[in-house]
LUMTORLO-997370 format. One record per residue (C-alpha): residue in one letter; y, z, x. Coordinates in steps of 0.5 Angstrom, whole numbers, padded with zeros to 4 digits, always signed. Each point is the difference from the previous one (the first is absolute). Example, Ala and Ser with C-alpha at 12.3 -4.5 7.8 and 13.67 -1.06 7.14 Angstrom:
% residues 2
a-0009+0016+0025
s+0007-0002+0002
***
This chain:
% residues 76
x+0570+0384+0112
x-0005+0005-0003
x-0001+0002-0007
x+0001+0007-0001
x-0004+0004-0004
x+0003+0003-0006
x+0001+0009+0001
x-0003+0002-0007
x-0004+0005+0000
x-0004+0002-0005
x+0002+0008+0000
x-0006+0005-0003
x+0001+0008-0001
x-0001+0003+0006
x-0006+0006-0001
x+0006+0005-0001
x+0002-0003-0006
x-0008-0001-0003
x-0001+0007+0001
x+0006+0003-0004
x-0003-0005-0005
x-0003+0003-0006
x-0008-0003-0002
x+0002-0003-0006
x+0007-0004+0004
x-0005-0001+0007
x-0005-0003-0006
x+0007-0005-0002
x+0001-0001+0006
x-0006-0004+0002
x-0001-0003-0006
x+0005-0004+0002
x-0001+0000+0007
x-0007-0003-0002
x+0004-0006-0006
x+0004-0001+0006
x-0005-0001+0006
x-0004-0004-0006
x+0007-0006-0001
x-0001+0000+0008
x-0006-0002+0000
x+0001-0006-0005
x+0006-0001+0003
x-0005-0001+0006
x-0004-0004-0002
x+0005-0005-0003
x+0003+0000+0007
x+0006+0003-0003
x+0000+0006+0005
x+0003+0000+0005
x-0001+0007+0004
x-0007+0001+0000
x+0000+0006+0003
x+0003+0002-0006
x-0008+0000-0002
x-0002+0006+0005
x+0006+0004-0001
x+0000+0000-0007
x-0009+0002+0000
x+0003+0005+0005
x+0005+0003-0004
x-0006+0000-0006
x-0004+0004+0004
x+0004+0006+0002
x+0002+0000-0007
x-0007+0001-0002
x-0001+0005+0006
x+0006+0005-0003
x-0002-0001-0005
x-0007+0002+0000
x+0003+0006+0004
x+0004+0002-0005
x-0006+0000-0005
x-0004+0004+0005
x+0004+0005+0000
x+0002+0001-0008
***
């Protein structure tokens, strides 16, 4: 019988949700997103991680982070 793969997804803020932030709680939040995605990396390098795909997702969500958020200090 094959393994099943365990359903857990890593769940981020839709871009709606990163929006409505203001600079000061989007400056927050990828503060730790960036901690985060560094543990993933060190948990990569010690075989500790399970889903490395988890690595893109996290540099993705990263970058729209930044991408809002230089949006929004463009326009103040």
């Amino acid at each position: 019988m094959a393994a099943t793969k365990s359903a857990k997804k890593t769940s981020f803020p839709s871009v709606q949700d990163l929006r409505a932030l203001s600079v000061e709680e989007l400056n927050a939040k990828l503060l730790e997103q960036r901690e985060a995605l560094m543990n993933a990396r060190f948990k990569h390098a010690t075989a500790q991680l399970e889903r490395t795909s988890e690595l893109k997702a996290m540099r993705r969500q990263i970058a729209r982070m930044e991408t809002i958020l230089t949006e929004k200090q463009q326009r103040a």
